[in-house]
C-alpha positions in Angstrom: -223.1 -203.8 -5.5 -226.4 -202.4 -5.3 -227.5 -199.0 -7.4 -228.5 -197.5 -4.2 -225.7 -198.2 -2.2 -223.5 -197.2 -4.9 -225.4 -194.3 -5.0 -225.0 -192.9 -1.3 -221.6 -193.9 -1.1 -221.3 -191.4 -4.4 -223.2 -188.8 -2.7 -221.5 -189.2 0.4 -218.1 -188.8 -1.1 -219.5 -185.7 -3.2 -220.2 -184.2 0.6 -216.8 -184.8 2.1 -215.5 -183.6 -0.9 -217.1 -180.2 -0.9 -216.4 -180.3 3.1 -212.3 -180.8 2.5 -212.2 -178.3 0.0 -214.5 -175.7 2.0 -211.9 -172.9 2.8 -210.1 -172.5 6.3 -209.5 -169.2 6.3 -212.3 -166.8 4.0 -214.1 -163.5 4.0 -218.2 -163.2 4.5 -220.0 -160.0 4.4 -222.1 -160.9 7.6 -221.1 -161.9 11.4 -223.2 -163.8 14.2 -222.3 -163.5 17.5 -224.5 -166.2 19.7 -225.7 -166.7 23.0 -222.7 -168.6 24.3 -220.0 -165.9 22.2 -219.7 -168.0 19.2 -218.3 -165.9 16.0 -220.9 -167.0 13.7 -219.7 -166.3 9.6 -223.1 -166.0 7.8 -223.5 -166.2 4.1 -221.0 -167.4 1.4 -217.2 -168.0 2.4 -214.6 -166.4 -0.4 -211.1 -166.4 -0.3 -211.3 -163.0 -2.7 -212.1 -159.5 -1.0 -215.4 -158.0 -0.9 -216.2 -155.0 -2.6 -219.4 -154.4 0.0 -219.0 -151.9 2.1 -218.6 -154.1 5.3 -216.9 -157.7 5.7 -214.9 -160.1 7.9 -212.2 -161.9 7.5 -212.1 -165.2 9.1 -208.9 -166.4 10.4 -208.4 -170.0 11.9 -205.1 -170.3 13.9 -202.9 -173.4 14.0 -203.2 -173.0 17.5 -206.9 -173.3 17.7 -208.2 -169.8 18.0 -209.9 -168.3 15.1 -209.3 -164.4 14.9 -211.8 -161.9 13.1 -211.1 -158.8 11.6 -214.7 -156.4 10.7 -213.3 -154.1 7.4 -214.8 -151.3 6.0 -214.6 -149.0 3.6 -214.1 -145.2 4.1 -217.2 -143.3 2.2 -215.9 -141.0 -0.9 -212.3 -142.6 -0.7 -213.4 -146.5 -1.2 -210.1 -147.0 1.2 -210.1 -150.1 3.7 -210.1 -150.2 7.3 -210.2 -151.8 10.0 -213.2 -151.3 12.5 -212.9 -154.5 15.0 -210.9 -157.0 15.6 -212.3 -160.1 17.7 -210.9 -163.1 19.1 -211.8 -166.5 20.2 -210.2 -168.9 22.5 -209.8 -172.9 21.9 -213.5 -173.7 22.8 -214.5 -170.7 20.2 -215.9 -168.7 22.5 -215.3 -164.8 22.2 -212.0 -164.0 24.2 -210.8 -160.4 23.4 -212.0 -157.3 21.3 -209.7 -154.3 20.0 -210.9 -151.7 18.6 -207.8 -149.5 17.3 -208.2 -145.4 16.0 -205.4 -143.4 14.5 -205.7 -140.2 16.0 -202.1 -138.5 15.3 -200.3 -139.0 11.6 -197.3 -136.9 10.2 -193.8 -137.1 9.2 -193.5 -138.8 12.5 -195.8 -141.9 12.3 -199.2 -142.6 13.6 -200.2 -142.6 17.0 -203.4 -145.0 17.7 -205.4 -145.2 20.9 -206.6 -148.7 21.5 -209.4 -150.1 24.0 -209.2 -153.6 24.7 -211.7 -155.9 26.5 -211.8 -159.4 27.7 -214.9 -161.7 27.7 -215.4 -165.0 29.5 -212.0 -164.0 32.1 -212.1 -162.9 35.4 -211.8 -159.2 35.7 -209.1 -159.3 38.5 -206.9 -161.4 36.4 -207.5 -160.1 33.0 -208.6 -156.3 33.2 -210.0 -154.2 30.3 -207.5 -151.3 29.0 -206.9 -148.3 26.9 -203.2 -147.9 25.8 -201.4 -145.9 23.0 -199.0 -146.9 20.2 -197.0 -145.5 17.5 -197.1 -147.3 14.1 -195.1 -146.6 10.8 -196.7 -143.2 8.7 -197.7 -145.8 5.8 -199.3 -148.7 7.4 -202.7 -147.4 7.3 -205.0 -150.8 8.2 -207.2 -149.7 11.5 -209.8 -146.9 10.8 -209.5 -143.1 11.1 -212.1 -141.6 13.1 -214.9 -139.3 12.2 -213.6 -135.4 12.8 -217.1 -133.7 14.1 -217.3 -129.9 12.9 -218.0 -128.7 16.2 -218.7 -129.8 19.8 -221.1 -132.8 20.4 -224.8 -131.8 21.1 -225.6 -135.2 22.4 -224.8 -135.9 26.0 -220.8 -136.9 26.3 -220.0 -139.9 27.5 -217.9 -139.8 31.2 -214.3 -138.7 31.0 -212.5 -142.1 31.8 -208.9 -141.3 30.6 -206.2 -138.6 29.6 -203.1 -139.1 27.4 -200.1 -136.7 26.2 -198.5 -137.1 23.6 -194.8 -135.1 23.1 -193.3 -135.5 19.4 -189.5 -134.5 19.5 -187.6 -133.5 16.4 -183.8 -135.0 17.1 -182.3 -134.8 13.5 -183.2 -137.2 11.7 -185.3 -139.2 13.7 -189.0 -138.0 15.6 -189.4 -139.0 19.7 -192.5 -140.5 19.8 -193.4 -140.1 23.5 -197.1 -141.0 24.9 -198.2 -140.9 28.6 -201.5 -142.4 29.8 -203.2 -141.2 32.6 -206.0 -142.1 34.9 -209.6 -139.6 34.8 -208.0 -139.2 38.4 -204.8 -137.8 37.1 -202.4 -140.5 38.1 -199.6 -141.6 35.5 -200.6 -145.3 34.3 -198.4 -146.0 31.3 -195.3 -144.3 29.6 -194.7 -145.4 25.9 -191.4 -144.1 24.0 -190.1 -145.0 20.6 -188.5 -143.7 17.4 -189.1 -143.3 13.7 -187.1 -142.5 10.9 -188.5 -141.4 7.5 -192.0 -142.1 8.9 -191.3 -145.8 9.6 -191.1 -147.0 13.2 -187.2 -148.0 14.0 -187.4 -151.4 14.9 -187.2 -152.5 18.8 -187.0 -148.9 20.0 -190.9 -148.7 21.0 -191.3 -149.7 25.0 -194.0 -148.8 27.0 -193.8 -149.1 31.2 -196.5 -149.7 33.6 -197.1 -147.9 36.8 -194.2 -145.5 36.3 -192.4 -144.8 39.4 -192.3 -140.9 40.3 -188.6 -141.3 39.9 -188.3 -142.4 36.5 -185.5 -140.8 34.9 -187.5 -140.3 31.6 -190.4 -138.4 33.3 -187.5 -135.1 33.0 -185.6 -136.3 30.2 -189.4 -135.9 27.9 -191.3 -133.7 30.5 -193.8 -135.9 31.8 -195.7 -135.1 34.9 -195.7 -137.9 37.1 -199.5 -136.8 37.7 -202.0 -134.1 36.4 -204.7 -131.7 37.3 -207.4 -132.8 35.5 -210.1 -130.6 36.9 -208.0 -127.6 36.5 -206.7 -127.9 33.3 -210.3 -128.8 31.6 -211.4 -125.4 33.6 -208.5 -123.0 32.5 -207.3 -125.2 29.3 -203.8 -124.7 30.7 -201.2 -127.2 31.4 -197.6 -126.4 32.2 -195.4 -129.0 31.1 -191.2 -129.1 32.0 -189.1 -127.6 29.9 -186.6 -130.4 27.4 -183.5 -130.0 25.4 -184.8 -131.2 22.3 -187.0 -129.6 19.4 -191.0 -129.8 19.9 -193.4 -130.2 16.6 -196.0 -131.0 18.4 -197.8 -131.2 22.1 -201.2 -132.6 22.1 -203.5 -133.7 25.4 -206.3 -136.5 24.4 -209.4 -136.4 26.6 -211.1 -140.0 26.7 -214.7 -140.4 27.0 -216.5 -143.5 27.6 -213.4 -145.7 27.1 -212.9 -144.3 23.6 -216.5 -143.8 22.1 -215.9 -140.0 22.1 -212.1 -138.2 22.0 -211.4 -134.4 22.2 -207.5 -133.5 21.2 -206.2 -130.4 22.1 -203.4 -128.7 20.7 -200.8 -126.9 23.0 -198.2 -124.3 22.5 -196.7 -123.2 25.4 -198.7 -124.5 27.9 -202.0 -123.5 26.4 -204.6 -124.8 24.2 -204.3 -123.1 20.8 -206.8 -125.7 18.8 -209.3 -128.6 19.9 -211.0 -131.2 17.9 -213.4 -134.1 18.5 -213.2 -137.1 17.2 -215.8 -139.9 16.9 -214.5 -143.7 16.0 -216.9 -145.9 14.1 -219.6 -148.4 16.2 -220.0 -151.9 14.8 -222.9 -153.8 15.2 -221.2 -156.1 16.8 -219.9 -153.7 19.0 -223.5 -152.3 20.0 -223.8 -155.9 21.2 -220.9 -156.1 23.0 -220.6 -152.5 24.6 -222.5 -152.9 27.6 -220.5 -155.9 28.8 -217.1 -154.1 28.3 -218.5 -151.1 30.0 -219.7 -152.7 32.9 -216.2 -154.8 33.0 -214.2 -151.3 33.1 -216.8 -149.8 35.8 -216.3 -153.2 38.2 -212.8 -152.2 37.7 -213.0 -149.1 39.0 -214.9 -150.3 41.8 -211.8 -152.6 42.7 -209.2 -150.2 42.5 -207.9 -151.7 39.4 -206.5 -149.7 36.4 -208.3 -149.2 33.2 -204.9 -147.7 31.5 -201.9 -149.7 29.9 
């Protein structure tokens, strides 16, 4: 055989090779998002961690989706978090954001408010939401929002949800008992579960769309099928129903811009003895991808649909 040919067919091997054992799944430190959605990985694949300050980690599904999950690394404590998480469907193209923020931790879990968005769906079939959810005390992955020391200066964001949260004490497990509700006041979502010890009790979390007025658990944890919202921002008041069980905690979450600005409020008796705002982390990525989101939520809106789950 010819040198030459011997030659390529070497060096075409050689490239195969290095193609086969290129990792599947791998962590960069930089991410491309392109003009038809396509999660781009820029710079060299590793299967070990980054110690840089900012990374993705690159996930390709057996299924044919590749998942994406933006890490960071809180400043003074070096800890890892998750700031994004994005999704592609089987053509690759970008398919669904989280972006997840603990805003609640004690002896009775975490409680996390999540925004969700869908890209390349139809809005009337696949809506954009916020929801709640209640994880174990000790599984600390998504990131922890920035506590400002005082109100924003800036101009806030428009109030687009409300949720209460009621934590029940019923020896020795904690109620964990989050309601979402519309900027309008109405009652979108209801989301109950259980921990023991700080870990979440397997199968007891539920959460329930468009609770009916009737719903027995709107009395049993003292959930107001609707609220005041306009009124209670004014007199930083609201009177919730009395329950049979021991209350730790009461706290009403104002929403702002889908998430990009919180303010938690701490009641005692019906009243607002402490507030704090709370600022989650924005992504480069997620400057990108904002303005679609936004403009998803406000065609929602504009349809009568609910941005609340």
């Amino acid at each position: 055989m010819h040198r030459t040919t011997c030659s390529a067919i070497l060096l075409l091997l050689f490239v195969l090779l290095l193609v086969c054992c290129e990792p599947t799944n791998y962590f960069v430190t930089e991410l491309r998002i392109d003009d038809r959605q396509h999660l781009l990985p820029i710079g060299p694949r590793s299967l070990s961690e980054p110690r840089t300050a900012s990374y993705y980690w690159f996930f390709h599904t057996g299924t044919g989706f590749t998942t994406v999950d933006h890490f960071g690394r809180k400043p003074g404590t070096g800890q890892r978090e998750r700031l994004f998480y994005l999704e592609t469907n089987r053509s690759q193209s970008l398919d669904r954001t989280v972006k997840r923020d603990e805003i609640l931790r004690g002896l009775f879990g975490s409680v996390y408010f999540e925004r969700t968005c869908f890209f390349n769906r139809p809005v009337a079939s696949d809506p954009n939401y916020v929801s709640m959810s209640l994880r174990a005390k000790d599984e600390h992955s998504d990131e922890t929002p920035m506590e400002l020391s005082g109100s924003p200066e800036e101009p806030i964001p428009p109030l687009t949800s409300v949720s209460l949260v009621r934590i029940f004490h019923v020896d020795p497990e904690y109620v964990v008992v989050s309601a979402s509700y519309e900027s309008t006041g109405e009652l979108g979502s209801l989301n109950v579960g259980r921990t023991r010890t700080g870990e979440l009790i397997s199968g007891s979390e539920s959460t329930s769309l468009r609770i009916d007025s009737k719903d027995p658990r709107l009395q049993i944890y003292g959930v107001p099928a609707r609220i005041d919202v306009q009124q209670y921002i004014r007199s930083k008041r609201l009177p919730l129903p009395s329950v049979a069980f021991d209350e730790p905690m009461t706290v009403v979450n104002q929403h702002y811009g889908f998430g990009k600005l919180m303010r938690q409020d701490q009641f005692r008796n019906g009243s607002v003895v402490s507030s704090r705002f709370l600022r989650p982390s924005v992504t480069e990525e997620e400057k990108n991808l904002n303005p679609e989101c936004d403009a998803k939520f406000a065609q929602q809106r504009s349809m009568g649909l609910s941005t609340v789950e």
